[in-house]
VEXSE-449765 format. One record per residue (C-alpha): chain; x, y, z. Coordinates in nm, 3 decimals, m for minus. Example, Ala and Ser with C-alpha at 12.3 -4.5 7.8 and 13.67 -1.06 7.14 Angstrom:
<pts>
+-------+---------+---------+---------+
! tikol !      px !      py !      pz !
+-------+---------+---------+---------+
!     A !   1.230 !  m0.450 !   0.780 !
!     A !   1.367 !  m0.106 !   0.714 !
+-------+---------+---------+---------+
</pts>
This chain:
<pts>
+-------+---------+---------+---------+
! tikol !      px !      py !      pz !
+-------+---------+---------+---------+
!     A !   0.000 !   0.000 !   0.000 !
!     A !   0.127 !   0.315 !  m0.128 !
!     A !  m0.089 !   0.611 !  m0.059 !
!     A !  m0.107 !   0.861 !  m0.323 !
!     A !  m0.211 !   1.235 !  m0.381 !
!     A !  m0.420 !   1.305 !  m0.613 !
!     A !  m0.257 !   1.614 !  m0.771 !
!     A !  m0.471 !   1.946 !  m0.891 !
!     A !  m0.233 !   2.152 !  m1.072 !
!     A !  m0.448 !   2.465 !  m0.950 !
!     A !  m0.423 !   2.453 !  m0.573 !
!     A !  m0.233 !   2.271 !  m0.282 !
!     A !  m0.527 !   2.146 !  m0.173 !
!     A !  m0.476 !   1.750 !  m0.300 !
!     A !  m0.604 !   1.490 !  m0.112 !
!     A !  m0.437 !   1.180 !  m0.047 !
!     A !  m0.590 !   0.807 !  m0.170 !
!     A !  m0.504 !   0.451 !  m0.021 !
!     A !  m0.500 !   0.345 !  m0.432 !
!     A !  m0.684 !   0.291 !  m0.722 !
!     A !  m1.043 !   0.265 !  m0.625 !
!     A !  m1.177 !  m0.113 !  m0.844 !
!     A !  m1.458 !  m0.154 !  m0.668 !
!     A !  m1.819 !  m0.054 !  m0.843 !
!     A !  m2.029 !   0.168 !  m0.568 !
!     A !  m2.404 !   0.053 !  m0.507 !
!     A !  m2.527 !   0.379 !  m0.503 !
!     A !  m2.650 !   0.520 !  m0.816 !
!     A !  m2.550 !   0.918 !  m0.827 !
!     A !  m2.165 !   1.016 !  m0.817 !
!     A !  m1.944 !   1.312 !  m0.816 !
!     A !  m1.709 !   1.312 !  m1.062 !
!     A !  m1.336 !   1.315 !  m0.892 !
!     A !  m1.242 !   1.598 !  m1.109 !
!     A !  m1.506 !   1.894 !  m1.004 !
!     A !  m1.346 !   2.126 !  m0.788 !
!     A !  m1.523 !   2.403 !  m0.520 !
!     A !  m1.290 !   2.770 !  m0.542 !
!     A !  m1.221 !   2.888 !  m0.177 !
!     A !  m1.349 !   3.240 !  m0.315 !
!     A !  m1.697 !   3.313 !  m0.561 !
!     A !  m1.657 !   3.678 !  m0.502 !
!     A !  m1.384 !   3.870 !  m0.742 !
!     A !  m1.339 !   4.189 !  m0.959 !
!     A !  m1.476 !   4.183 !  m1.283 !
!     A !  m1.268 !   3.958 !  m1.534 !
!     A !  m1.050 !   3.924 !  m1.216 !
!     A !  m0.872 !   3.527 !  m1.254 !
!     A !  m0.987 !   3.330 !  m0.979 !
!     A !  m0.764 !   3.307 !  m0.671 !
!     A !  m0.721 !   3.073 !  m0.341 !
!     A !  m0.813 !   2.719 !  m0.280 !
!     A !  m0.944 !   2.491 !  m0.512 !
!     A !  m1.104 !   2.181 !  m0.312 !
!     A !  m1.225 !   1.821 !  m0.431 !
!     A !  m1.610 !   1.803 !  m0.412 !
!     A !  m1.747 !   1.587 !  m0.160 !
!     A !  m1.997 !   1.337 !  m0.252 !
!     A !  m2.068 !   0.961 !  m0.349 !
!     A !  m1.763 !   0.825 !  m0.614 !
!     A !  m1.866 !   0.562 !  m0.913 !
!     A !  m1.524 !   0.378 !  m0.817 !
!     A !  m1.469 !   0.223 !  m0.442 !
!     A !  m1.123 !   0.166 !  m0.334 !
!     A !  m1.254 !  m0.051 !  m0.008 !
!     A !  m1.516 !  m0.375 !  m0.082 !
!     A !  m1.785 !  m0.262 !   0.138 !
!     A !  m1.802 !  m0.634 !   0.272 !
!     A !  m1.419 !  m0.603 !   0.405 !
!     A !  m1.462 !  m0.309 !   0.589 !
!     A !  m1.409 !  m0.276 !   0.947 !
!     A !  m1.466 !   0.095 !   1.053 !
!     A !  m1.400 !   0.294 !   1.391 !
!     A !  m1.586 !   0.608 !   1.554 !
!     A !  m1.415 !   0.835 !   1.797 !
!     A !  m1.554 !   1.152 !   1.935 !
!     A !  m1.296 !   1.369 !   2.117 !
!     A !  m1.303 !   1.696 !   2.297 !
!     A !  m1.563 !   1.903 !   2.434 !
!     A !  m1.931 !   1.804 !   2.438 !
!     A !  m2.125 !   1.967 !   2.092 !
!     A !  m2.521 !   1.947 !   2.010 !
!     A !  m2.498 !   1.692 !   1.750 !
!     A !  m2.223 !   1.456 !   1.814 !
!     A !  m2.445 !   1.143 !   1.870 !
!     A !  m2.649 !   1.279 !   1.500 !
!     A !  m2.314 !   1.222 !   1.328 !
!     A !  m2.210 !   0.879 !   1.478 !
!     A !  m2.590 !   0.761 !   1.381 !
!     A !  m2.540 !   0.875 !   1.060 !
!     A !  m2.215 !   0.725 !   1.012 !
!     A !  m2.374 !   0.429 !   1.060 !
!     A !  m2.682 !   0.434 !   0.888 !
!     A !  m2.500 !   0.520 !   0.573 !
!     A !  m2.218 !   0.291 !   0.588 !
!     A !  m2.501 !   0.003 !   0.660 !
!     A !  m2.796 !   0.046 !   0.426 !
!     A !  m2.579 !   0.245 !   0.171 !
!     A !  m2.223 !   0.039 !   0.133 !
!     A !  m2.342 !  m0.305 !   0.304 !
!     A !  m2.066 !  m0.230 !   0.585 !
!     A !  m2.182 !  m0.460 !   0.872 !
!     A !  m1.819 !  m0.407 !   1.136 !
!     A !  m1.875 !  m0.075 !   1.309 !
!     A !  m1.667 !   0.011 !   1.633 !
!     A !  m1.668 !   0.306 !   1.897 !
!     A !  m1.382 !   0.347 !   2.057 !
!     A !  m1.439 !   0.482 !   2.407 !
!     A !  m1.400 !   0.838 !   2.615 !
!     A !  m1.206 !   1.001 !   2.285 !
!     A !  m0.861 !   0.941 !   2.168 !
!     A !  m0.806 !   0.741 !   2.507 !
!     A !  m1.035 !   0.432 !   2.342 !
!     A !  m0.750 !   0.391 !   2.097 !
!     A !  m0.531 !   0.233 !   2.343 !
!     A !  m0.593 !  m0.063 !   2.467 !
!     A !  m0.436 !  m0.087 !   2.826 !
!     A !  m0.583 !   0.261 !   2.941 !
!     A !  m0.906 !   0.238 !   2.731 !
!     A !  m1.216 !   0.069 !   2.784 !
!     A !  m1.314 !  m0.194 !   2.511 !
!     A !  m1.493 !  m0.036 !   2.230 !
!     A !  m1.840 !  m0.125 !   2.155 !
!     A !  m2.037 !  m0.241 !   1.814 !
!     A !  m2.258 !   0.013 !   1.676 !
!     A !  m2.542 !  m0.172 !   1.546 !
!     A !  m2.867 !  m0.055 !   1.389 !
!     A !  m3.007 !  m0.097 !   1.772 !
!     A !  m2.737 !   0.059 !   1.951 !
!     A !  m2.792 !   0.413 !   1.771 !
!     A !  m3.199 !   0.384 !   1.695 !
!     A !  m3.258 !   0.662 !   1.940 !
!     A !  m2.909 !   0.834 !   2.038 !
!     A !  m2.998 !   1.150 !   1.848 !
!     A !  m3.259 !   1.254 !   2.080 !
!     A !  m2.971 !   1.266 !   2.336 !
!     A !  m2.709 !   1.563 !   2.380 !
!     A !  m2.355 !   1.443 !   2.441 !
!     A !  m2.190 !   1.150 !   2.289 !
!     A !  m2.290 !   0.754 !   2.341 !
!     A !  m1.943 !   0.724 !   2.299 !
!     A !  m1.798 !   0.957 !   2.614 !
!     A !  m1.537 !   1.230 !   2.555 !
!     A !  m1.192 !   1.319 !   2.670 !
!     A !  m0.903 !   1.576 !   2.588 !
!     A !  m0.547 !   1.535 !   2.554 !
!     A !  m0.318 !   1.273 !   2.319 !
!     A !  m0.257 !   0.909 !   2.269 !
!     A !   0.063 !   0.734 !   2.162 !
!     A !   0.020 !   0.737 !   1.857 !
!     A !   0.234 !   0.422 !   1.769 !
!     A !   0.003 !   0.207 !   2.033 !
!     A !  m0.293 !   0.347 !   1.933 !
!     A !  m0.233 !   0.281 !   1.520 !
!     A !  m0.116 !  m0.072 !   1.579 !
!     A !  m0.441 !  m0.072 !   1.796 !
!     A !  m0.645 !  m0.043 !   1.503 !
!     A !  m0.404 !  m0.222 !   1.285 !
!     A !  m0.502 !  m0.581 !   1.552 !
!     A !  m0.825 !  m0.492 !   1.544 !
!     A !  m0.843 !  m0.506 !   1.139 !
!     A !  m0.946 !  m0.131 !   1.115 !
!     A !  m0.899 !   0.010 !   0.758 !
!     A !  m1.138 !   0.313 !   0.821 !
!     A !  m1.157 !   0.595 !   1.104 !
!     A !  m1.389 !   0.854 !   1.175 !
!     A !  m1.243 !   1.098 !   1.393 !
!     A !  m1.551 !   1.398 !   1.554 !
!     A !  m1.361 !   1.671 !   1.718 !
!     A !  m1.212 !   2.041 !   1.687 !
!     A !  m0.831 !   2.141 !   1.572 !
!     A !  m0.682 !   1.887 !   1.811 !
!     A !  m0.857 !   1.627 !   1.712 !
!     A !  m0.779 !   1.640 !   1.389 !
!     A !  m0.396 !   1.699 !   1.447 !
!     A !  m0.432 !   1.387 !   1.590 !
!     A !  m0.581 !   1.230 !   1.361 !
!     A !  m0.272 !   1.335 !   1.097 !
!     A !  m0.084 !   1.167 !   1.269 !
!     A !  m0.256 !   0.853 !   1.331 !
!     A !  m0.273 !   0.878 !   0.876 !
!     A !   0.083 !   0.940 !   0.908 !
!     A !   0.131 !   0.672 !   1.131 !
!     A !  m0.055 !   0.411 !   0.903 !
!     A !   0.163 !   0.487 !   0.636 !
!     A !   0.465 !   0.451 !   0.805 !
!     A !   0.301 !   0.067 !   0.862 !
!     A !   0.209 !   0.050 !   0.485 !
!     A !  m0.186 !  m0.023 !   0.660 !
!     A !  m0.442 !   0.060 !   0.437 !
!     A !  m0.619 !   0.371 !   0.715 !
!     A !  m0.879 !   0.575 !   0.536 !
!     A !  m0.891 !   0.861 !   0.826 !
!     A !  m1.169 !   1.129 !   0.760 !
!     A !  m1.226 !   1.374 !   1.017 !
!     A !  m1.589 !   1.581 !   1.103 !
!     A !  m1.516 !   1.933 !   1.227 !
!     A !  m1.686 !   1.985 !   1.598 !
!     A !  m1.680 !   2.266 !   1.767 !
!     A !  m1.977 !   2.534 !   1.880 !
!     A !  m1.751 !   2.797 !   1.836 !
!     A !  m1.782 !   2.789 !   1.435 !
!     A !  m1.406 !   2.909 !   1.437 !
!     A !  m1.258 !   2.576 !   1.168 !
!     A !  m1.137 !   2.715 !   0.861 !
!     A !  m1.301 !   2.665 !   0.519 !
!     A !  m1.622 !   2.524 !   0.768 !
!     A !  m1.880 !   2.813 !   0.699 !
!     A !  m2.099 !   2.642 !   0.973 !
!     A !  m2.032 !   2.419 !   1.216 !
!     A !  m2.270 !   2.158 !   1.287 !
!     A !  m2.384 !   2.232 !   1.697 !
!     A !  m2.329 !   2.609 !   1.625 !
!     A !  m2.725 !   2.724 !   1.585 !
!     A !  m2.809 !   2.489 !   1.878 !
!     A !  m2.548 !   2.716 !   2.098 !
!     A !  m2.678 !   3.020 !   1.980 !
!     A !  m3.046 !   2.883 !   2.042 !
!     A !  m2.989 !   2.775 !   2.397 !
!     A !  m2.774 !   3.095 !   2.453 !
!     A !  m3.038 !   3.322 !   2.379 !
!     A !  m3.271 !   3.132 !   2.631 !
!     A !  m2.982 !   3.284 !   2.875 !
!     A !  m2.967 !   3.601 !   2.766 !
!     A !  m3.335 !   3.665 !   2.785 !
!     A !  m3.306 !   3.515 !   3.137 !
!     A !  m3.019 !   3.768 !   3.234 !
!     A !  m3.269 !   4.061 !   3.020 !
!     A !  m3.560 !   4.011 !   3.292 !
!     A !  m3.321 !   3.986 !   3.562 !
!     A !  m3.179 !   4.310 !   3.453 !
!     A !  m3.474 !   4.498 !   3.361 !
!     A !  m3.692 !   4.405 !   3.648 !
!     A !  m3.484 !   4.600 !   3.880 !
!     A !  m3.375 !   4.940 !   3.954 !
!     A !  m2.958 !   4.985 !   3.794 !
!     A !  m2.993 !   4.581 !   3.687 !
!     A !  m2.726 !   4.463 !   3.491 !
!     A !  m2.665 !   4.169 !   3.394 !
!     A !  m2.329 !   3.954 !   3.229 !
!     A !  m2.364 !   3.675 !   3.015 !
!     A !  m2.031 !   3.418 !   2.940 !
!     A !  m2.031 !   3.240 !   2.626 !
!     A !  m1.779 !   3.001 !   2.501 !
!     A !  m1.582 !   3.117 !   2.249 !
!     A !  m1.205 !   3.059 !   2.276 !
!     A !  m1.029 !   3.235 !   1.968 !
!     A !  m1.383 !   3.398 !   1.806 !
!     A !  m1.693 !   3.530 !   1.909 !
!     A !  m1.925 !   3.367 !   1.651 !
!     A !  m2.128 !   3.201 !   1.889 !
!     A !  m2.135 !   3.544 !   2.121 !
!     A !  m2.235 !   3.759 !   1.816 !
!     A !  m2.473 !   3.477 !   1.694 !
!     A !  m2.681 !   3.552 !   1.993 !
!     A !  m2.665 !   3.878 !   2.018 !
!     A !  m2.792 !   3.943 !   1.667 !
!     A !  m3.077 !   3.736 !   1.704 !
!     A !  m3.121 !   3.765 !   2.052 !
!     A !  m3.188 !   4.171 !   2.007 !
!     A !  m3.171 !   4.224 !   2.344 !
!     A !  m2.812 !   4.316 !   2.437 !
!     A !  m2.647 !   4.634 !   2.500 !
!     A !  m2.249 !   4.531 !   2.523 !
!     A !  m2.080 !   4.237 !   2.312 !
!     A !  m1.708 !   4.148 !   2.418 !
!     A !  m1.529 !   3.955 !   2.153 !
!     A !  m1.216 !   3.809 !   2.128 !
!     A !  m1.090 !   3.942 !   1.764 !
!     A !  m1.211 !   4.326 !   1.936 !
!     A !  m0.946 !   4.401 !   2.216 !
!     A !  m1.087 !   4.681 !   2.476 !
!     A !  m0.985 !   4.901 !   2.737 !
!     A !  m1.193 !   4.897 !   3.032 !
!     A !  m1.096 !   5.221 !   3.215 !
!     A !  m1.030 !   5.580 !   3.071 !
!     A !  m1.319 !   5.832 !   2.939 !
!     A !  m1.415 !   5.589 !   2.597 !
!     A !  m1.352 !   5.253 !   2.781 !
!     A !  m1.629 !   5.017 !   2.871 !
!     A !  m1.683 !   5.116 !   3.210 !
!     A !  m1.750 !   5.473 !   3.122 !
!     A !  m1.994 !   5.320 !   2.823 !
!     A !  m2.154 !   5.079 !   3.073 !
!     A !  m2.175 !   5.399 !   3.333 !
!     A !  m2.365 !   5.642 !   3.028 !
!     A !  m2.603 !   5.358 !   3.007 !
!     A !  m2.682 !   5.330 !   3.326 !
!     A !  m2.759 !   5.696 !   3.394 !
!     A !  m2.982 !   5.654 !   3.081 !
!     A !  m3.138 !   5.363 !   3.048 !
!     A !  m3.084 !   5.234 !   3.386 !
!     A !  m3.049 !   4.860 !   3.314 !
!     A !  m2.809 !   4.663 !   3.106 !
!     A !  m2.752 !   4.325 !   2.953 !
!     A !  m2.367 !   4.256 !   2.848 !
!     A !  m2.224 !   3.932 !   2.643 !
!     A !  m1.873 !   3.833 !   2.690 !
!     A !  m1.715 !   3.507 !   2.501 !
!     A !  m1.459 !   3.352 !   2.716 !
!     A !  m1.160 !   3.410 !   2.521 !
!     A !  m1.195 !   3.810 !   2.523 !
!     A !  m1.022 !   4.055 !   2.747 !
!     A !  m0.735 !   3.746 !   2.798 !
!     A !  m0.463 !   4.067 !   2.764 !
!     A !  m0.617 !   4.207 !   3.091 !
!     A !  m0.589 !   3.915 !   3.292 !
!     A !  m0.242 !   3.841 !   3.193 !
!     A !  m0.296 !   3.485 !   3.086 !
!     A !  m0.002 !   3.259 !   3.140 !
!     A !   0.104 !   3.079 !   2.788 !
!     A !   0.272 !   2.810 !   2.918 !
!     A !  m0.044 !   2.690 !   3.101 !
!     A !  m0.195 !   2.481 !   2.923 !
!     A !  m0.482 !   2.189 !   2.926 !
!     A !  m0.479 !   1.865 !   2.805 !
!     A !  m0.551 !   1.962 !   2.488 !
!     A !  m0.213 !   2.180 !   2.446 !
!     A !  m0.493 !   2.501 !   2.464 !
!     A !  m0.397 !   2.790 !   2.671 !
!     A !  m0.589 !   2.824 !   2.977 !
!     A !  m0.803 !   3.123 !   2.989 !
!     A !  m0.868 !   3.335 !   3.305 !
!     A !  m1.199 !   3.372 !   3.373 !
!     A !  m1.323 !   3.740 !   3.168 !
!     A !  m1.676 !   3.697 !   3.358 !
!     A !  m1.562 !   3.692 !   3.698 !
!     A !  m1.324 !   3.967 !   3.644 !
!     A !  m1.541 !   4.193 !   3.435 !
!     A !  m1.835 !   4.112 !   3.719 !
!     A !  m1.576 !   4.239 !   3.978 !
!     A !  m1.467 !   4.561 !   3.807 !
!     A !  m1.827 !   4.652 !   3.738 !
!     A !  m1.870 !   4.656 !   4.080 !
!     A !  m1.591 !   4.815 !   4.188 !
!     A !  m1.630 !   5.143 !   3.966 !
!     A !  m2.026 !   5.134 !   3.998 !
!     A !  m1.917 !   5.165 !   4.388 !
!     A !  m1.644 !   5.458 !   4.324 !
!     A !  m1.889 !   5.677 !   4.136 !
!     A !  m2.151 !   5.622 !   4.394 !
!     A !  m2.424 !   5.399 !   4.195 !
!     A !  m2.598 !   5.151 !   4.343 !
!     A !  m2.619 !   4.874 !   4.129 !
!     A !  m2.807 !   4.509 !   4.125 !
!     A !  m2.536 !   4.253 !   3.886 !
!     A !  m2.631 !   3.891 !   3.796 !
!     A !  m2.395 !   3.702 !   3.608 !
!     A !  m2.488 !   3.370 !   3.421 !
!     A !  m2.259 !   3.156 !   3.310 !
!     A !  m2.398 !   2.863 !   3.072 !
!     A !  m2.160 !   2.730 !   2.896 !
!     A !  m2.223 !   2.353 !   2.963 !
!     A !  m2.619 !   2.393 !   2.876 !
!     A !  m2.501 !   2.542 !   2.550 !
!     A !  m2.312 !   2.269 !   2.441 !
!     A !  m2.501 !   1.962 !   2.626 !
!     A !  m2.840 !   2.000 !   2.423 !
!     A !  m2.968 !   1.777 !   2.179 !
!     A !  m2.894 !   1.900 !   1.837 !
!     A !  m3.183 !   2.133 !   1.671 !
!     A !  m3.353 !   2.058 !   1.314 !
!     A !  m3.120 !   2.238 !   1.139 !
!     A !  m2.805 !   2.142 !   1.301 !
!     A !  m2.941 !   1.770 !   1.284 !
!     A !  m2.988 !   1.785 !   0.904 !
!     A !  m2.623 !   1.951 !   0.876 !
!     A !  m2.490 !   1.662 !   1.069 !
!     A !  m2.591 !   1.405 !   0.845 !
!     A !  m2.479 !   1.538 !   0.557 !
!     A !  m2.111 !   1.570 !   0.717 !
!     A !  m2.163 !   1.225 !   0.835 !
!     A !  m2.242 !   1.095 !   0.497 !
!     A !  m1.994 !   1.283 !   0.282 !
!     A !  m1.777 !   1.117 !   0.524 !
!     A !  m1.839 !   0.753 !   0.404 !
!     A !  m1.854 !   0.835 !   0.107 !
!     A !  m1.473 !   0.986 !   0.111 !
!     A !  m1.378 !   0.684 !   0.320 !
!     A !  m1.521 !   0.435 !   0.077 !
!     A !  m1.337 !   0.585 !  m0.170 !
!     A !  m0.970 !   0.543 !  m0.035 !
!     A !  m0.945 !   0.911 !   0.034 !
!     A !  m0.735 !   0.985 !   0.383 !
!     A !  m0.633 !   1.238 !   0.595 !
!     A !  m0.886 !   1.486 !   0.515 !
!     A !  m1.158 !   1.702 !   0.697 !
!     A !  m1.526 !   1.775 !   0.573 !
!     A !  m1.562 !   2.097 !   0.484 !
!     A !  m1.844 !   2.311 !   0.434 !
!     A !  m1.773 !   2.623 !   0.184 !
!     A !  m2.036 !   2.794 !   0.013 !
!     A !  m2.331 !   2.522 !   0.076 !
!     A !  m2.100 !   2.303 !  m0.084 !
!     A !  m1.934 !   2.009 !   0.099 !
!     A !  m1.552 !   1.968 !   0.012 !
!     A !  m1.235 !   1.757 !   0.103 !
!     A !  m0.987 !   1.945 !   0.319 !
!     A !  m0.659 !   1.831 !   0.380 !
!     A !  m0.593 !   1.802 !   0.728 !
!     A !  m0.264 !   1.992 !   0.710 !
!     A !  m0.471 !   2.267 !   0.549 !
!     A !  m0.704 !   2.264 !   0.841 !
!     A !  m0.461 !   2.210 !   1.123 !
!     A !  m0.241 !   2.536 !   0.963 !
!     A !  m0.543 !   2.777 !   0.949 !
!     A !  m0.785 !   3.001 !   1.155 !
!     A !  m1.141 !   3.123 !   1.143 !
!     A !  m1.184 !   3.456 !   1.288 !
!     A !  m1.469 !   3.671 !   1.298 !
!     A !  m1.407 !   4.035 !   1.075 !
!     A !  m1.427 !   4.289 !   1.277 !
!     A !  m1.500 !   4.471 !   0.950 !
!     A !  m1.719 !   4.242 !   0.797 !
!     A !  m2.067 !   4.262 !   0.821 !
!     A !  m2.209 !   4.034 !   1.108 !
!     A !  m1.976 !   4.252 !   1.367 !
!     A !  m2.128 !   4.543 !   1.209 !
!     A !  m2.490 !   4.383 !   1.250 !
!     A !  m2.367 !   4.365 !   1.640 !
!     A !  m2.285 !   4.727 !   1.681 !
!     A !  m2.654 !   4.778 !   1.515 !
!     A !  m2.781 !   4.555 !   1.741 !
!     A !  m2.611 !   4.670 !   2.032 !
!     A !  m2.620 !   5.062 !   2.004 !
!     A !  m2.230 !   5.050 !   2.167 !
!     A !  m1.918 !   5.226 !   1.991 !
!     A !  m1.720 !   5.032 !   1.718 !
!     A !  m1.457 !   5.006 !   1.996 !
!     A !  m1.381 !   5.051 !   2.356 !
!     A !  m0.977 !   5.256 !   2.399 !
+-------+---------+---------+---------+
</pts>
């Protein structure tokens, strides 16, 4: 087994196959190997057309893997996300009624599962076992953060006759899961490894939407209406809201926009001073004298430059460890509220683990299965260490190494921060 690229003389953006695919598909509608997706649609008149140029996901004429030899493994890693036990379902419902694959394993509490002294043994994902696991938030599966040995874990699967892996996580995840493809080359095994992008905080490149992400933003606005009546039923209320969001403040601006009800959203990609006549305080202090209540979203990952986070401390996951922005911002709202002589009434909610526990909405539940079952199909094909992606309404194959390398960041001059400061009524920046 020699894996290959397949090379598109256009981009960098070639995915790697296990071989040359013999095998006829049972399906009956294909994507032809050759159409590409452009990372941009939007250009100057008679302007070339730049960036990326990805493989179109979908169902191939030509299978590398007989359906009836494949063994195939499900891990879900990281934090919990509305829609992880949608995915594995759907993994499994296409891989059984649409390839005839009967040999489905979950490997246990994330990458841990992969080894077999710490891990638990993993269990067989039949029709039964995932009837009714998408009514459920979490994972069937169990979750966990940080690394395997890689070696142990590939020669793991190797034993256990495991020619295809599914990995469900964020960036780490799928770093991982490079080097378990890596890995499997280095063994000359046969590994199809296709990654799902997880996350609520929408923040994977070339990912327009993450599956889980409307859920969060659903369930967050239930907060933030909670924190609006807390706030507004009482004389000076104000109220702060914490929302995940490590590196981007999708999910924070997601809910403010359709929320409507907030007055101050702090994102990560918007630094801010806090003190000084056009810092927040002062803001926060002009609406109080005028409006006399106020409701204020923060996503964990902004104001990390006031609090001095350490970069060498780090979780399992190799991720920084952020200080908590809602405790601080809570105590310096206070404080100055106290110094100018305001009484003041502050609730702060924090509901970051409802967000991301829920069962997955309609929407998200209808994006999941499509991830899940471009998946297969990429899998059956022989195509390896590559990501869904999501560009455009278009599903595409991303490298990993492509994914792993790049960012998502909300634009602080593009036009859903802009919808925010509409939303919001506060200045374009706080200095």
């Amino acid at each position: 087994m020699n894996p290959r690229p397949v090379v598109n003389d256009m981009t960098d953006a070639t995915i790697t196959t296990l071989g040359e695919a013999r095998h006829d598909s049972p399906l009956t509608r294909f994507v032809d190997d050759a159409v590409r997706v452009p990372e941009h649609i939007a250009r100057a008149g008679g302007a070339p057309a730049d960036g990326l140029l990805f493989e179109h996901a979908g169902p191939r004429r030509k299978l590398f893997f007989n359906p009836g030899e494949v063994r195939a493994g499900i891990v879900t890693c990281g934090g919990l996300c509305p829609g992880l036990n949608n995915v594995i379902r759907s993994l499994v419902l296409e891989m059984h009624h649409a390839y005839g694959v009967r040999e489905i394993l979950g490997f246990r509490n994330g990458y841990e599962g992969l080894d077999p002294v710490r891990g638990r043994q993993p269990v067989p994902l039949t029709l039964d076992y995932v009837d009714h696991i998408h009514r459920e938030g979490g994972t069937v599966l169990g979750t966990s953060r940080g690394p395997v040995d890689v070696r142990v874990a590939v020669r793991n699967l190797i034993d256990r006759g495991v020619n295809v892996l599914y990995t469900i996580g964020g960036d780490g995840t799928q770093r991982g899961a490079r080097e378990f493809y890596h890995e499997a080359c280095r063994h000359s095994h046969p590994l199809a490894v296709v990654g799902v992008p997880k996350t609520i905080d929408n923040d994977v490149a070339f990912v327009t939407r993450t599956f889980g992400y409307l859920t969060a933003v659903e369930e967050a606005c239930r907060a933030i209406a909670c924190a609006h009546v807390e706030a507004h039923s009482v004389h000076n209320g104000i109220s702060v809201v914490k929302l995940m969001g490590r590196h981007a403040g999708f999910l924070a601006a997601g809910a403010t926009i359709a929320n409507q009800d907030v007055n101050f959203t702090l994102i990560p990609e918007v630094p801010f001073a806090l003190d000084g006549p056009r810092g927040f305080l002062a803001a926060l202090k002009r609406r109080m004298l005028d409006r006399k209540h106020a409701v204020i979203v923060v996503a964990e990952g902004a104001g990390q430059n006031l609090l001095h986070a350490d970069a060498n401390d780090r979780d399992a996951s190799g991720n920084v460890k952020l200080k908590d922005i809602g405790s601080h911002l809570c105590s310096r709202i206070t404080q100055h509220f106290r110094k100018e002589d305001i009484p003041v009434t502050l609730r702060y909610f924090d509901p970051s683990y409802m967000v991301r526990s829920v069962p997955a909405d309609s929407e998200d539940s209808i994006v999941c299965d499509l991830f899940a079952r471009h998946a297969v199909h990429a899998a059956m094909a022989g195509k390896t260490g590559l990501v869904i992606g999501y560009v455009h309404e278009v599903f595409v194959h991303v490298p990993i190494e492509l994914l792993t390398g790049r960012t998502k960041r909300l634009d602080p001059d593009g036009g859903e921060w802009h919808a925010v400061l509409a939303a919001t009524g506060q200045p374009a920046k706080f200095e």
